[in-house]
C-alpha positions in Angstrom: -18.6 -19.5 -13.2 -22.2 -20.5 -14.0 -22.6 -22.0 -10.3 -21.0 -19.3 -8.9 -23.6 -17.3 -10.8 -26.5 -19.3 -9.5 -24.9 -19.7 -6.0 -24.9 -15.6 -5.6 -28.5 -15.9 -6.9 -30.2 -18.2 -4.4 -28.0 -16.1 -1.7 -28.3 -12.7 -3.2 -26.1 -10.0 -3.9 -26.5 -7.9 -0.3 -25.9 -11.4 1.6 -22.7 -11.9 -0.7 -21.7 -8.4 -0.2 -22.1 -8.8 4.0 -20.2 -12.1 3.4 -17.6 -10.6 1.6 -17.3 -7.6 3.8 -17.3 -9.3 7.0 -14.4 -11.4 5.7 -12.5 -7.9 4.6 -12.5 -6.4 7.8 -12.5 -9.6 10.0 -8.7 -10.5 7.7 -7.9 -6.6 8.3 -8.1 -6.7 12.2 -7.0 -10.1 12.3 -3.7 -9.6 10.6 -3.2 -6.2 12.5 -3.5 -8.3 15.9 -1.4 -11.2 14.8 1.6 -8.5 13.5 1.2 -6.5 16.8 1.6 -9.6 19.2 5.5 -11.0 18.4 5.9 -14.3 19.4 2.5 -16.2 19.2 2.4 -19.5 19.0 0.4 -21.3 16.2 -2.9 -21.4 18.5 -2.7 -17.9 19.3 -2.4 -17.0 16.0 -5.5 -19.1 15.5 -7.4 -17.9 18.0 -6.5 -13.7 17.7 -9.0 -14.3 14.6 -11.6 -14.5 17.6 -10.8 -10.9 17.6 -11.7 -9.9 14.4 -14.8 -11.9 14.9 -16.2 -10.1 17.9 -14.8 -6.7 15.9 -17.2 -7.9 12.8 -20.2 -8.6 15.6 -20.4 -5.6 17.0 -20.3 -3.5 13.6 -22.7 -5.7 12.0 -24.9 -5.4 15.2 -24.7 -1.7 14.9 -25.2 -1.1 11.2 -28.4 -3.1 11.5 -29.8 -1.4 14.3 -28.4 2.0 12.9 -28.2 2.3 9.2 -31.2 0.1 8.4 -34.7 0.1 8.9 -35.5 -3.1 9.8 -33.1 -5.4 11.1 -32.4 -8.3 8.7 -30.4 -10.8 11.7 -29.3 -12.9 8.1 -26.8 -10.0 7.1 -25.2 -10.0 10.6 -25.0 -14.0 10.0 -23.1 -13.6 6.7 -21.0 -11.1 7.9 -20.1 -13.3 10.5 -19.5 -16.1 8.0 -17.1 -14.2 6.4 -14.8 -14.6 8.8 -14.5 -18.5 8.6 -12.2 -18.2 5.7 -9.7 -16.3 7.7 -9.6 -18.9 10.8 -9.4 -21.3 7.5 -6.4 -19.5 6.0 -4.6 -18.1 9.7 -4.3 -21.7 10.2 -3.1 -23.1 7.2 -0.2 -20.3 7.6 0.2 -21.6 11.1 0.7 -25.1 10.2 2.8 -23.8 7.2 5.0 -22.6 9.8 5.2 -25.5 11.8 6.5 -27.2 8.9 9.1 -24.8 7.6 
């Protein structure tokens, strides 16, 4: 826990918190898109994550032009990190699949 704790303190808390976000909604639209479409195969599924990328973009783009002051581009970069754990765990599930 003690690198986690150091990790969120060379990052800081409102990178973590865009990371953390961006992951949120990127999974939310991502799984709405993937449940909508019947009949993807494993690469689609993959690939519809593309969706909630662009989705977590544009909001990130907007809230820093927007709702800030000054544009920090590093919070749009986080956020848009966030949403490599979902192409991380959309695949796995994928291949999960594959193998059941």
């Amino acid at each position: 826990m003690n690198a986690l704790d150091n990790l969120i303190q060379k990052v800081g808390n409102d990178k973590t918190l865009h990371f953390l976000g961006g992951g949120f909604i990127c999974s939310f639209i991502s799984f709405i898109v993937i449940l909508q479409e019947s009949g993807l195969t494993a690469w689609e599924k993959v690939s519809s994550v593309l969706i909630g990328t662009v989705f977590v973009l544009i909001l990130s783009v907007l809230k820093e032009l927007i709702a800030d002051d000054k544009a920090d581009w590093y919070d749009v970069l986080a956020a848009v990190l966030g949403c490599i754990p979902v192409y991380i765990a959309v695949g796995l599930g994928a291949w999960f699949n594959s193998l059941s």
